[in-house]
C-alpha positions as CSV (number, residue, x, y, z in Angstrom):
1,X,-32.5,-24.4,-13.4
2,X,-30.7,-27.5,-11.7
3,X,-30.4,-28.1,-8.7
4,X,-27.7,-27.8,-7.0
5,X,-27.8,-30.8,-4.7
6,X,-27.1,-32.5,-7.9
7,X,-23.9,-31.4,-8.1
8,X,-22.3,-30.8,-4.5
9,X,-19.2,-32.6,-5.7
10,X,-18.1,-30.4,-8.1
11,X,-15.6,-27.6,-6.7
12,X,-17.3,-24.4,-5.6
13,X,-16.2,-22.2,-8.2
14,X,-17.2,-24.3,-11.0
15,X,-20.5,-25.1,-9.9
16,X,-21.0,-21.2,-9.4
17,X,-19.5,-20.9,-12.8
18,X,-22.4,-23.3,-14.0
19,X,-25.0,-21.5,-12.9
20,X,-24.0,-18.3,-14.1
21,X,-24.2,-19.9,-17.7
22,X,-27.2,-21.0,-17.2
23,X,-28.5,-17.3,-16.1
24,X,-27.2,-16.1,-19.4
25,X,-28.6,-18.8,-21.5
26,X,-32.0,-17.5,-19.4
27,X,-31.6,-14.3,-20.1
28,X,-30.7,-14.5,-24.2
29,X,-34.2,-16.7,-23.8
30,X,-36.6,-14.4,-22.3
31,X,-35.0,-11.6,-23.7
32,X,-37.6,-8.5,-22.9
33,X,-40.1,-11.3,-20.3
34,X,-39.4,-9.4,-17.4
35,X,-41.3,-11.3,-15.2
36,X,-39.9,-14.9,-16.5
37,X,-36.4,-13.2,-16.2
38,X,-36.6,-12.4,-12.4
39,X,-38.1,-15.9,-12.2
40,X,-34.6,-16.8,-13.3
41,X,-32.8,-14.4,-11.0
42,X,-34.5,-15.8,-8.1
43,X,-34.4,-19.1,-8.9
44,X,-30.5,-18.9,-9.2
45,X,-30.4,-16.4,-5.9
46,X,-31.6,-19.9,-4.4
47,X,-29.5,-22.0,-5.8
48,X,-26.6,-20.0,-4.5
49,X,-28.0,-19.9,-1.5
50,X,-28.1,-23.7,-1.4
51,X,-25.0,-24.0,-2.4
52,X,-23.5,-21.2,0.8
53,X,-25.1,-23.4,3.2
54,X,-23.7,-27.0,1.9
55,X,-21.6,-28.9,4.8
56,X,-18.2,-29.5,5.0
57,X,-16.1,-31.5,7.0
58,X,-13.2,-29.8,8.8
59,X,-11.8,-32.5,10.7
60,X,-8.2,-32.1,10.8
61,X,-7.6,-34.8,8.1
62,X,-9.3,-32.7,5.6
63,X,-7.4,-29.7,6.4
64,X,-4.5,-31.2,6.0
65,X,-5.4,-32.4,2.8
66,X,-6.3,-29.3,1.6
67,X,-3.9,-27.4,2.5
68,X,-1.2,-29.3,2.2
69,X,-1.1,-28.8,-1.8
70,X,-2.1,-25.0,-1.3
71,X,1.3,-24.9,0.7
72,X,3.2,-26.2,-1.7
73,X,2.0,-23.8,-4.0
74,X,2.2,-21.0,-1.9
75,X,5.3,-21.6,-1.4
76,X,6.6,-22.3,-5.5
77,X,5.3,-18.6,-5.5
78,X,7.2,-17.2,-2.5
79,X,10.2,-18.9,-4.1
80,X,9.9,-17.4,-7.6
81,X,9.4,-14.2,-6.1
82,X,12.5,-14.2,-3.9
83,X,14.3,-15.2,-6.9
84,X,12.5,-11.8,-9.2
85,X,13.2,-9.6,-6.5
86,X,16.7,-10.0,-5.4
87,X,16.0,-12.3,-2.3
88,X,12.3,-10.8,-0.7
89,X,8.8,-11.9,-1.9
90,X,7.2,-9.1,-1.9
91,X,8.1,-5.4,-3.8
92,X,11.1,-3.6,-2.6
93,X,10.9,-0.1,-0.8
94,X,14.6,1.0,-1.8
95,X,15.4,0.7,1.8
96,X,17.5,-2.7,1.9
97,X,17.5,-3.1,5.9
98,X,13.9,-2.6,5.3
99,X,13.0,-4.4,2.6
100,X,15.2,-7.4,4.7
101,X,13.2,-7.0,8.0
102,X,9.6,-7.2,6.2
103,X,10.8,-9.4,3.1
104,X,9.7,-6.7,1.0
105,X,6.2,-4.4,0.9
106,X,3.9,-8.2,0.0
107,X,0.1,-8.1,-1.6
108,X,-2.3,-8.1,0.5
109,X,-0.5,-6.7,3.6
110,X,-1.2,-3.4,5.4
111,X,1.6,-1.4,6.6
112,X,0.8,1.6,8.6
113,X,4.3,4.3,8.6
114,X,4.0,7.2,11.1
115,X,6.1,10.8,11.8
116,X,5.7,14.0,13.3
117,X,5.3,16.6,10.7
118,X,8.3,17.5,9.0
119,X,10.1,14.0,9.8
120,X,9.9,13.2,6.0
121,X,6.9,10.5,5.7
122,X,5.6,11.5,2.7
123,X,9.4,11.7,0.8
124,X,10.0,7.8,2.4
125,X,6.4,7.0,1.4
126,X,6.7,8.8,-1.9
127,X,10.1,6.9,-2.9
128,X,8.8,3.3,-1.7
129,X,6.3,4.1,-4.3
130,X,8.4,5.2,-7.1
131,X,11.2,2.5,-6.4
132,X,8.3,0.3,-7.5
133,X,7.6,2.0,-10.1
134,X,11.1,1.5,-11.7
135,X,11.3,-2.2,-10.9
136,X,8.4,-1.9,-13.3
137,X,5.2,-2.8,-11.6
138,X,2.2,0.3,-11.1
139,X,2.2,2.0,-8.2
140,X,-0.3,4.7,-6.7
141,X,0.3,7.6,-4.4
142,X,-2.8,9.4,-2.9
143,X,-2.4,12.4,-1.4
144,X,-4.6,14.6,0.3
145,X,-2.1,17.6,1.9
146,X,0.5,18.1,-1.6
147,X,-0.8,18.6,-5.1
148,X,0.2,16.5,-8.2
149,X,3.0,19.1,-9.4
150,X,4.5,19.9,-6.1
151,X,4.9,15.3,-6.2
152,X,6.0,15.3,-9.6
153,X,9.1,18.1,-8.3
154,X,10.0,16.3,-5.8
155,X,10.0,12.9,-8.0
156,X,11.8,14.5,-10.7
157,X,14.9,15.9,-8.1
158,X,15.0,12.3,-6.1
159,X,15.3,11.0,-10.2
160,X,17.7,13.2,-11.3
161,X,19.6,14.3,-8.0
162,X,18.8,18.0,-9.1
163,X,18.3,20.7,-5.8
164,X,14.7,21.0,-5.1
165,X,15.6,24.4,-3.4
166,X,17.1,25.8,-6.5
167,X,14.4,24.6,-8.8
168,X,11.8,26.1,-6.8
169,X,14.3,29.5,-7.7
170,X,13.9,28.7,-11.2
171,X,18.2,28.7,-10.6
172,X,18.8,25.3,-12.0
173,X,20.3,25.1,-15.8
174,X,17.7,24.1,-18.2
175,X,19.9,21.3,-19.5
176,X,19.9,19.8,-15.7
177,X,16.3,20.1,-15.5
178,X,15.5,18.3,-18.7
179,X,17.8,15.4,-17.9
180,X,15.6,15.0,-14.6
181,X,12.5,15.3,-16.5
182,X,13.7,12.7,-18.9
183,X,14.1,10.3,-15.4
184,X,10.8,11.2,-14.5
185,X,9.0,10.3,-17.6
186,X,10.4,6.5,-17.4
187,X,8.0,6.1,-14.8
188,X,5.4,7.0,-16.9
189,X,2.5,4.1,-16.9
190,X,4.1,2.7,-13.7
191,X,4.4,5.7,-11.1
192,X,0.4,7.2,-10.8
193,X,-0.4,10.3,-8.4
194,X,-3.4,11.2,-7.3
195,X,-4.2,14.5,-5.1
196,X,-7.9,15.1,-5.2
197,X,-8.2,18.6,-3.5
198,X,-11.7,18.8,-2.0
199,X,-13.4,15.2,-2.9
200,X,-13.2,12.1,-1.0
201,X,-11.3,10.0,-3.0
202,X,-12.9,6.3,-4.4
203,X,-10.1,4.2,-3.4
204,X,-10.8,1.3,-5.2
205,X,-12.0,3.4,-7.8
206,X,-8.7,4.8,-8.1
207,X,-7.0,1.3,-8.2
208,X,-9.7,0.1,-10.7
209,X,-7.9,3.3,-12.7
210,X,-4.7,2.0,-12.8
211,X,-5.7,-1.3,-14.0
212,X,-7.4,0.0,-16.7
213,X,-4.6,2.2,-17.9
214,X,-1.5,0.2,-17.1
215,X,-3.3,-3.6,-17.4
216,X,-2.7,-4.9,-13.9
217,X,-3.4,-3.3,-10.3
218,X,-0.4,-1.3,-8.6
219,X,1.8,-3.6,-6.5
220,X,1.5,-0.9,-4.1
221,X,-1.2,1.6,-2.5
222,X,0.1,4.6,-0.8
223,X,-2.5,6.3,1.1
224,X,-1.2,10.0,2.5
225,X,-2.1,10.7,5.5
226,X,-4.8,9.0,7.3
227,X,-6.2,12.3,9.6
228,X,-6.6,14.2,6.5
229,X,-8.6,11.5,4.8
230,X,-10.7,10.9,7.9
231,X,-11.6,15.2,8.8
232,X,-12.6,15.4,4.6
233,X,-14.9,12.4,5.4
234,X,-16.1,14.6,8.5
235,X,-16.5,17.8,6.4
236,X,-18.4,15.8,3.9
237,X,-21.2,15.3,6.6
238,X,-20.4,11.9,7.4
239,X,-20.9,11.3,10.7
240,X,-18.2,10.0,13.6
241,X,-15.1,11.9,15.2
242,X,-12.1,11.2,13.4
243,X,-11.0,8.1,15.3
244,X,-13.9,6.8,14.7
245,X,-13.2,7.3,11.0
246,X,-9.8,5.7,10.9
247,X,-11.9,2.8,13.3
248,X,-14.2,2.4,10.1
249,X,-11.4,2.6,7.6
250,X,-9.1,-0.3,8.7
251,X,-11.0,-2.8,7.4
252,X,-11.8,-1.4,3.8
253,X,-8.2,-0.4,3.4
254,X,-7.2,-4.6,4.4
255,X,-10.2,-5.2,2.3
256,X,-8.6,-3.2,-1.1
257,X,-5.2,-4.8,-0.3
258,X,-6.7,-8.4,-0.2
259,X,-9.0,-7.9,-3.0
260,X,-6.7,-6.2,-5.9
261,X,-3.7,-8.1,-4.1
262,X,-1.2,-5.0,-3.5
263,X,0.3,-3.9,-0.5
264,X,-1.8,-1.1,1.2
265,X,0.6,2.1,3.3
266,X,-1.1,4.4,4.9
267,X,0.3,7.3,6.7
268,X,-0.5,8.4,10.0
269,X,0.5,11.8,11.9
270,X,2.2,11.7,15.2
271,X,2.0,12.9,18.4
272,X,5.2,15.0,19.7
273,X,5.0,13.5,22.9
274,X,7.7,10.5,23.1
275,X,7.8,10.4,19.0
276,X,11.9,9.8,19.6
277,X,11.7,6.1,20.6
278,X,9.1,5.0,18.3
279,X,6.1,2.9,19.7
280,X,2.4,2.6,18.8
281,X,1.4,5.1,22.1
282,X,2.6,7.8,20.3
283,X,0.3,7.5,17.1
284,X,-2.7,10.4,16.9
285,X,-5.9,9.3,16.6
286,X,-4.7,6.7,14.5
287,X,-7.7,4.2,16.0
288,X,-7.9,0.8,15.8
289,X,-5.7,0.8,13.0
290,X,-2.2,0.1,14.6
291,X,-3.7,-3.2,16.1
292,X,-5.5,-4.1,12.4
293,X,-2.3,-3.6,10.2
294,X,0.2,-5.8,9.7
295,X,3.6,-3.5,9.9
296,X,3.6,-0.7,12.1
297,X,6.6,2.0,11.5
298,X,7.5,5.2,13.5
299,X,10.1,7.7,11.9
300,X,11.8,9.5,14.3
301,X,14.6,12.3,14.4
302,X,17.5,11.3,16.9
303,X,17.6,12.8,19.8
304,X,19.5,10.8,21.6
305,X,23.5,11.6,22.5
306,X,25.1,8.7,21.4
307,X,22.7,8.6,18.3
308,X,23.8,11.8,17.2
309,X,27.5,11.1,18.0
310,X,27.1,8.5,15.4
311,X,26.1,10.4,13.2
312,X,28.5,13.2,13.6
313,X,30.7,10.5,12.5
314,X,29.0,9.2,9.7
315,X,28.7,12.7,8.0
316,X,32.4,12.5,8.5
317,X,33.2,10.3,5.8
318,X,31.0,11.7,3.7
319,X,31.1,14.4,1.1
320,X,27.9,17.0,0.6
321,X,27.3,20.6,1.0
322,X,23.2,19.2,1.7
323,X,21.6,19.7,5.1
324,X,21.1,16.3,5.8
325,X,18.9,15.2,8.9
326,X,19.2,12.0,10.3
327,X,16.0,9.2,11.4
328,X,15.8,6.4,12.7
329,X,12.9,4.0,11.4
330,X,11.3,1.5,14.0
331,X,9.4,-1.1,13.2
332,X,6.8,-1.6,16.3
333,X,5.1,-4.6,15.2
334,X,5.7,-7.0,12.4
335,X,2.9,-9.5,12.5
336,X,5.6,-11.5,10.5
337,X,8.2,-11.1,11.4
338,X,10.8,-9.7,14.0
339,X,11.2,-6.1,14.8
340,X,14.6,-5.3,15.4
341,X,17.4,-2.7,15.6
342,X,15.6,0.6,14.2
343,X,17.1,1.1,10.9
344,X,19.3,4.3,10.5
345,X,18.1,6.6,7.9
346,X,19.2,9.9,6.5
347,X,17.0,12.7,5.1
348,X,18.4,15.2,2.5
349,X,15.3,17.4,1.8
350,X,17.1,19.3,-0.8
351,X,17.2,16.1,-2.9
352,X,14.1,15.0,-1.6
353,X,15.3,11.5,-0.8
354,X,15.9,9.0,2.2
355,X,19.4,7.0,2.2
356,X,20.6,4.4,4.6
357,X,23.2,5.5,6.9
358,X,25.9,2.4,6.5
């Protein structure tokens, strides 16, 4: 094999590039020489070593010209994004105020979005995913708590606008039910649920999936919720208390947003205590993981009097027989990006969807 000092001024990849042909020309030679073949194996396993350890100077000229065209290009890309989606780079969550604040859900980013129980996490989480979906780009829900047909209700009543109560009473016509359906079934090959009841679910595995079905990784990763993922690992054996598992899961779930280039939410439980006015010291055994990610969000029902005045006067102008409860959504950190107002939010759990309250 050559060496690689002959060739240090060729860009990384291609000189990596070369020596993997030249494995593969070794291999198709030796064919069954075993021996000669993990000659050749070691012999490259040095070269790439030589090639890791190979000095470069980062004086503050050569940054600047090497970054300066990666820049550029970053931004052409940021640019033609904005432009695809309506003003934000990254994917929109069907939240406009939202999707403002954070210029849209962006690969490689990890957004952490926390509630009590009951607050509605998992219907905001589950239509971030499926607005996705119908922009036409994969998305993947994981859930460890709701099973696949209970998700594809609650899809198919958002879709459609059809009562999730009076489904669940089998007292919905079967015309009005098939028209949801129909909405539903445009997000097949986009919109993919996974709800693995027992097992610890393969993450990446899982994202590997979608590729292979749909031909690109989902823009999107929604991980629901993050206790439930970390006790499984605990009743699997592994060892660690659950923060600890959340600790040690932080940096594989930035790790499969960076790598597949998708934006990673995770869910996180809250605790009671203080849960009104949003703010990371509320967050239960959530670890290390509201300093790692890059968006933290609290939902929170209002509690305070002139919130609820409001919205007293907001349901006012409005319409519905549903029992609607409103939320407000703060963003605690934004790594970049401001924080902000919280944005006002209404849930209507018959309908199993989150609307703005403008």
């Amino acid at each position: 094999m050559e060496s690689t000092t002959d060739h240090t001024e060729r860009p990384i990849a291609e000189r990596i590039t070369h020596i993997i042909q030249q494995l593969a020309r070794m291999a198709r030679d030796h064919g069954e020489d075993d021996a000669a073949l993990r000659a050749s194996v070691n012999e490259a396993a040095d070269a790439l070593r030589t090639l890791a350890t190979v000095t470069h100077d980062f004086s503050l000229l050569t940054l600047a010209d090497s970054l300066g065209p990666d820049l550029l290009a970053d931004y052409e890309n940021r640019r033609v994004a904005a432009a695809a989606n309506g003003g934000v780079v990254g994917v929109r969550t069907g939240v406009g105020h939202l999707d403002e604040a954070l210029n849209g859900l962006q690969a490689g980013r990890l957004y952490l979005l926390a509630a009590v129980p009951g607050c509605g996490k998992t219907t905001l989480a589950l239509q971030m995913a499926a607005t996705v979906a119908e922009a036409g780009h994969p998305a993947l829900f994981v859930s460890l708590e709701n099973d696949a047909l209970d998700l594809a209700y609650k899809s198919a009543c958002r879709l459609g606008r059809v009562s999730y109560g009076r489904v669940l009473k089998g007292k919905v016509e079967r015309s009005e039910w098939t028209r949801a359906i129909g909405e539903l079934r445009k997000l097949n090959g986009l919109l993919y649920l996974s709800t693995p009841r027992e097992t610890m679910p393969d993450l990446a595995g899982l994202v590997e999936g979608v590729m292979a079905r749909s031909g690109e990784a989902p823009r999107v990763v929604v991980l629901d919720y993050l206790q439930a993922y970390a006790k499984r690992g605990v009743a699997a054996g592994d060892d660690g208390e659950i923060r600890t598992r959340i600790d040690q899961l932080t940096p594989k779930l930035r790790a499969l947003a960076e790598t597949y280039k998708c934006a990673v939410v995770a869910i996180a439980s809250q605790n009671r205590a203080g849960y009104d006015k949003g703010g990371q010291a509320a967050l239960k055994e959530s670890g290390d993981l509201e300093y790692g990610a890059d968006v933290v969000m609290t939902l929170a029902r209002l509690n305070d009097k002139t919130d609820r005045t409001e919205f007293e006067s907001w349901m006012a102008t409005r319409e519905t027989n549903s029992l609607l409860t409103p939320l407000n959504l703060f963003i605690d950190k934004n790594r970049f990006g401001a924080s902000g107002a919280p944005i006002k939010l209404v849930l209507d759990a018959d309908l199993c969807t989150i609307v703005e309250r403008l």
